[in-house]
N, C-alpha and C positions, 0 to 999 in steps of 0.2 A: 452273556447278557447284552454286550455290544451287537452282537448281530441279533437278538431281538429286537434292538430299540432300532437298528437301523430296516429292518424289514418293516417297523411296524410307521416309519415316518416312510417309505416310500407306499406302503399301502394307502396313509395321507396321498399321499404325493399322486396318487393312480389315481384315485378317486376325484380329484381334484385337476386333473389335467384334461382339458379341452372336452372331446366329446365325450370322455369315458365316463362324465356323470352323466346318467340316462335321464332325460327330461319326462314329464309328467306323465302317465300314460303307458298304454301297452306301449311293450320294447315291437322294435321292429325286427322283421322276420331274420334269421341267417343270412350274412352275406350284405346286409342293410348297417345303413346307419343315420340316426335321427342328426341333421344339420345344421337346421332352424324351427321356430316353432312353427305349427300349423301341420305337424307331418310331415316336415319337408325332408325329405329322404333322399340319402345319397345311395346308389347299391353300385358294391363293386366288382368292375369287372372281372371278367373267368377267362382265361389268365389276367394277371395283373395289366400286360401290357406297357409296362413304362419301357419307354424307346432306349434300347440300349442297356448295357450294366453297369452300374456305377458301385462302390464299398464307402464307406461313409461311418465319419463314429460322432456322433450330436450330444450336448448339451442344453435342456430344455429349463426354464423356467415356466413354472407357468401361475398364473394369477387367475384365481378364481374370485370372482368377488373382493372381498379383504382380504382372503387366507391365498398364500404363498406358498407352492415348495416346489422340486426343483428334482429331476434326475435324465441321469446318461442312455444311450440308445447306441449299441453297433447296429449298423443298417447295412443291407445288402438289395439292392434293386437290380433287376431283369427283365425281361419279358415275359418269361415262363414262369418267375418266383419274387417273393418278398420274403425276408426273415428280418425280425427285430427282433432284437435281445436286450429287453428292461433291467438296468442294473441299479441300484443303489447310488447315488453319487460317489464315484472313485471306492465302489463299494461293492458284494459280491450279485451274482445273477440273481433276478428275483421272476421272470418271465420270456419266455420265446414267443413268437407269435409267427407261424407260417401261414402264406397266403399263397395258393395258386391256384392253377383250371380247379382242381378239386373244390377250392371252401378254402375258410381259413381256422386255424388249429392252433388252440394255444394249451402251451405246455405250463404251468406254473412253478415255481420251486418255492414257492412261501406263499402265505395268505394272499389275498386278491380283495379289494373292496367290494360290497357288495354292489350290485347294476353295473361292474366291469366288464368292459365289452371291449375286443379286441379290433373290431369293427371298428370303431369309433377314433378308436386311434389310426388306423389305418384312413379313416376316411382326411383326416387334418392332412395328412402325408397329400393324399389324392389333391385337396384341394389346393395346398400350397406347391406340388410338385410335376405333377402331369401335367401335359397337352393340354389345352384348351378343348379341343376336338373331344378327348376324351372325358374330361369334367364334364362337359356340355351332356352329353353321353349317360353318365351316371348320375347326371340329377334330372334326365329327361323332362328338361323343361321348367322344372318345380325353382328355379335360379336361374337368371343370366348372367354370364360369363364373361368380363371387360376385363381384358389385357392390355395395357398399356408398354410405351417401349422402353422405358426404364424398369420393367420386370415386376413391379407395381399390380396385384391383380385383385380385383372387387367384382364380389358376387352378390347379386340384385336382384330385389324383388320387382315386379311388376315395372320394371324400370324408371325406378325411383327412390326404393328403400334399398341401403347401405344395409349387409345384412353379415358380411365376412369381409375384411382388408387384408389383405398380406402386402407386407412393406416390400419392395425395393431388394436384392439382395446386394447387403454393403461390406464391403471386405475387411479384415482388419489386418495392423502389422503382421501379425504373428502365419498369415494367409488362411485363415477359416473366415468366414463367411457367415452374417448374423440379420435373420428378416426375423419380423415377428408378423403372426397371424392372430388378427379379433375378429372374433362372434361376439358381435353385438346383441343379436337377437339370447343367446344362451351367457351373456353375460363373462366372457372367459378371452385371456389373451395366453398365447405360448410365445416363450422368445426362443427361437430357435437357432443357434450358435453351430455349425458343420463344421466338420475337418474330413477332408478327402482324406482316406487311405488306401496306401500302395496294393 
């Protein structure tokens, strides 16, 4: 009964974090993902592209409006691949999600909210974590790109509408690392917590 109630608050929890609610309107194509309103579409690259490989296990909060919830990510970045593995808070797998030249593939082990899009999550990653080059790239134009030198990065409309922030990444004792990213335009903050692993 405990791991229904817990799969069925990270299904909350999916539904409710960052892009993975699909905003009004047809879904955009495979490989797409809606960013801001007006169609503003991120599509992500084939291969992923991120410079270098890093392992990474994240704690997300995320705030949708009034409602609140909250779960864990092992992350694996490469050039050639992405895997995120959706767990429950200190709780068991609930989602895989692979991305590479191919497309991206998700495997589920428990219910899924409905309009969940792996995309969508993938894209919050793109926005707060690649190149500028490459952002610039997958939103061909539809956003500009300001990176600042404290790590600070905001994504603009028409150079002028505030439309995505992502904070500063700020260290804590413990050595993980805590930025958070808002879509203003979609209404939604993630507080994103990392811890490198070996």
């Amino acid at each position: 009964m405990r791991l229904v109630s817990i799969l069925a608050a990270l299904t909350v929890a999916l539904a409710l974090t960052g892009c993975a609610t699909a905003p009004p309107g047809p879904p955009p194509p495979a490989g797409v993902a809606a960013v801001a309103r007006g169609q503003t579409w991120l599509s992500l690259p084939r291969p992923p592209g991120y410079p270098g490989e890093r392992e990474m296990a994240q704690s997300i909060v995320a705030n949708y409006g009034p409602r609140k919830a909250a779960f864990d990510a092992l992350v694996s970045l490469s050039p050639d691949r992405v895997t995120v593995i959706v767990t429950a808070p200190a709780g068991p797998r609930v989602a895989q999600i692979d991305w590479t030249a191919g497309g991206v593939v998700t495997r589920a082990d428990g219910p899924t909210p409905p309009g969940f899009r792996a995309e969508n999550v993938l894209a919050d990653m793109v926005m707060a974590d690649w190149p500028k080059a490459a952002l610039e790239t997958a939103l061909a134009g539809r956003l500009a790109v300001w990176d600042y030198p404290d790590g600070r990065r905001k994504l603009v409309r028409d150079d002028r509408e505030l439309v995505v922030e992502i904070t500063p990444p700020v260290a804590d004792a413990d050595g993980s690392v805590r930025r958070t990213l808002t879509n203003y335009d979609f209404d939604y903050s993630l507080t994103i917590v990392t811890r490198e692993t070996p």
